[in-house]
C-alpha positions, 0 to 999 in steps of 0.5 A: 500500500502506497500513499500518495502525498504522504510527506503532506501528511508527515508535515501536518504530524508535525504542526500537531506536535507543535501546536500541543507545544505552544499550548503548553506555553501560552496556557500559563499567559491565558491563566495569569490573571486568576493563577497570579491572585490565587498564588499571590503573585506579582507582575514582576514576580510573573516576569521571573517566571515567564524568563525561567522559562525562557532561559531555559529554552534559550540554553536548551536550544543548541543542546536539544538540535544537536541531540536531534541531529545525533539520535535522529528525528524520531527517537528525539522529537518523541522524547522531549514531547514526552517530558514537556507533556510531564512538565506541563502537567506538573505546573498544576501542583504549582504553590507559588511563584517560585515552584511554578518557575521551576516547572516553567523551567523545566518546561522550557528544557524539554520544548526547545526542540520543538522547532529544530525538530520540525525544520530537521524533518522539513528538511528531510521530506521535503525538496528545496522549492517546496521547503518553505511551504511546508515550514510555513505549514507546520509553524502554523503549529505555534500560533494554532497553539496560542490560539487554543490556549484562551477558549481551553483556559476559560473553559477550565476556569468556568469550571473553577480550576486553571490546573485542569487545562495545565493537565489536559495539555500534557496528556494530549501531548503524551498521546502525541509522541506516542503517534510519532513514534509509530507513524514518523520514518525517514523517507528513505525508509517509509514503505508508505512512501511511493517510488516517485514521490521519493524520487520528486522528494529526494532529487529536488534536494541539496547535495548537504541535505541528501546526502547520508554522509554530509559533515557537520561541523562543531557547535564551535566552528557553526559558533564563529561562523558568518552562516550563524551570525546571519540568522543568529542576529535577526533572531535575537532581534525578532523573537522578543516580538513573539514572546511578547505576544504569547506572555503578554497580551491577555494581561494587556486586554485586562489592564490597559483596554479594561476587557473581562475575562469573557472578552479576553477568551474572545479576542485573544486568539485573533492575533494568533489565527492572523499568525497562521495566515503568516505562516501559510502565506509567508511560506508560498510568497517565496516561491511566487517572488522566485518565480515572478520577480525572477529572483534565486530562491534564497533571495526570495526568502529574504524578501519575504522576511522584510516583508514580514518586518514592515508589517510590523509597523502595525502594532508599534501604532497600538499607542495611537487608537482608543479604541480597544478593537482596533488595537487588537486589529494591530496586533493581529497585523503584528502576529501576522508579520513575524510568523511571515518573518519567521518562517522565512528565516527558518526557510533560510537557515534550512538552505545554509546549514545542512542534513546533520547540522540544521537542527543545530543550527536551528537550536542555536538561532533559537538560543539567540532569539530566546536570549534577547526575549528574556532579556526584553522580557525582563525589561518589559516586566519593569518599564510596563509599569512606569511607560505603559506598552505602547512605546515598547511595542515601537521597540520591537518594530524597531528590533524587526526592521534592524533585523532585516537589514541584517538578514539582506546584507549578511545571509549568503547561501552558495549552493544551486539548488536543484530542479525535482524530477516532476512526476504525477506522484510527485505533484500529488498533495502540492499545496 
């Protein structure tokens, strides 16, 4: 039995696995408001545990994509699914600021190779013209996450118990590994695969991508290297937007735009379902601007992340309306702009860094980005209270435009990317 357009199915697995792990994370910004008062913490005290978790995850990265590049995609990402899910449930016997930062933390160690994973398998099911779509498809998973964190929160607090959602995602994610360890094969390897499709697949990828014996370098040499610091930086630069968006964002519906908890439940997922659209359209917007603005491809995912950056314009205006449904409007345009953003940069570190290293590199782009997050975050914890948000929401835009000058004058990419062998089976399943 063969499927037809199965590396379809293999990426839609994927966003699965991320959307339990960005539900992990958003639950605890979604329960903030009741959590903080029934454990007596503060606003700062709440910054101590968003940035436990984010140093973690920051630290994690590198490890996390090097253990994926080591033990292979399937062993690994089924792993760390498996403790996340352990360590999200764990935060409902949480007692205070400090035990939920240490769970939070623990969290944050095992969700770091969500993302490296997903571009590793990406890289592996998919040829260089298609590898941006399917990013964007799968990265769909983070704000599809965000997204479900309001309704499943409100729910469980209707109810009387935030713990409850904290439980229900970490069983939903124990159940995931356990399908990705049964349904996730390398295409060399999947029976289910066809012959052509595996031949459309692996003809249309890079020599550092398909083949088995490709080096890989030292977390050193990848360190000192100009490919790092072209993705590095933009990282470090973009993700604090991201961040902000997932910690803070039901706090700023409750306290700057004085929304209830009903309100909240019904606006604060609109960023992230405008992030979706991000994600899908950002990954076919490099294909169309290769092919009509007859640019490589590797230019043509720079293109789209300055795109993404100029609509961050968008909510670094928050500042200037009153009302509180416009604001939200542009905070849909800022979630829609860096998942554009982001998925294009991973697009790019796919294209630099190859087989054996591109989780690595995906890791330690990642422990850049969460770095400069947890450092803005720190940062946003205090000055919110003496400036508000509005001049901070100009910071990130700022960040963002920065970050794409970077990625135009620094990402290099010398590989010629190779032309897939077209087949029926092989155009099966194209989205």
């Amino acid at each position: 039995m063969r499927i037809k357009g199965i590396r379809w199915w293999m990426v839609s697995l994927v966003a699965a696995g991320l959307i339990i792990n960005y539900l992990a994370r958003n639950t605890l910004s979604v329960a903030a408001p009741t959590l903080m008062k029934d454990l007596n913490i503060s606003t700062e005290q709440y910054s101590h545990v968003v940035v436990a978790w984010q140093l973690c995850y920051a630290f994690m990265q590198p490890v996390a994509g090097y253990v994926l590049d080591t033990v292979g995609t399937k062993v690994g990402f089924a792993a760390f699914a498996l403790a996340w899910s352990l360590a999200c449930a764990a935060a409902a016997w949480a007692t205070g600021w400090r035990s939920l930062a240490f769970f939070r933390g623990l969290l944050g160690l095992a969700e770091a190779a969500g993302i490296p994973a997903g571009v590793k398998a990406t890289s592996e099911w998919f040829p260089a013209k298609e590898r941006s779509v399917a990013i964007g498809w799968f990265n769909i998973g983070s704000s599809i996450g965000a997204l479900l964190a309001p309704p499943l929160v409100v729910w469980a607090l209707l109810r009387g118990q935030w713990q409850l959602a904290f439980v229900i995602v970490g069983v939903a994610g124990i159940v995931w590994s356990l399908l990705w360890m049964v349904l996730y094969k390398h295409p060399r390897k999947q029976k289910l695969l066809g012959a052509d499709e595996r031949e459309y697949i692996l003809s249309g990828q890079e020599a550092k991508h398909s083949d088995v014996g490709a080096p890989k370098r030292s977390w050193r040499a990848m360190l000192v290297s100009r490919d790092f610091w072209a993705i590095g930086i933009p990282r470090m630069l973009s993700e604090p937007a991201w961040q902000t968006f997932n910690a803070w964002i039901p706090l700023y519906m409750m306290t700057e735009r004085h929304m209830n908890l009903k309100e909240v439940a019904l606006f604060a997922w609109m960023p992230f379902l405008a992030a979706d659209i991000g994600c899908v359209l950002g990954g076919y917007l490099s294909p169309l601007f290769h092919k009509y603005a007859k640019v490589s491809l590797f230019t043509s995912r720079k293109m789209v992340f300055v795109v993404g950056a100029l609509f961050m314009i968008g909510p670094a205006c928050v500042g200037l309306v009153a009302s509180p449904y416009t604001a939200v409007a542009l905070l849909c345009v800022g979630g829609f702009a860096h998942q554009t953003l982001s998925g294009a940069l991973y697009a790019i570190t796919s294209d630099m860094f190859g087989k054996n290293e591109v989780a690595t590199a995906t890791g330690m782009g990642g422990m850049a980005g969460y770095l400069g997050a947890a450092a803005f975050t720190v940062l946003f914890g205090i000055l919110v209270t003496q400036i508000g948000y509005s001049p901070l929401f100009v910071v990130l835009a700022v960040f963002d435009l920065i970050a794409a000058a970077v990625v135009c004058l620094m990402a290099k990419s010398t590989d010629k990317v190779p032309e897939p062998h077209w087949t029926t089976a092989g155009a099966v399943g194209a989205k």
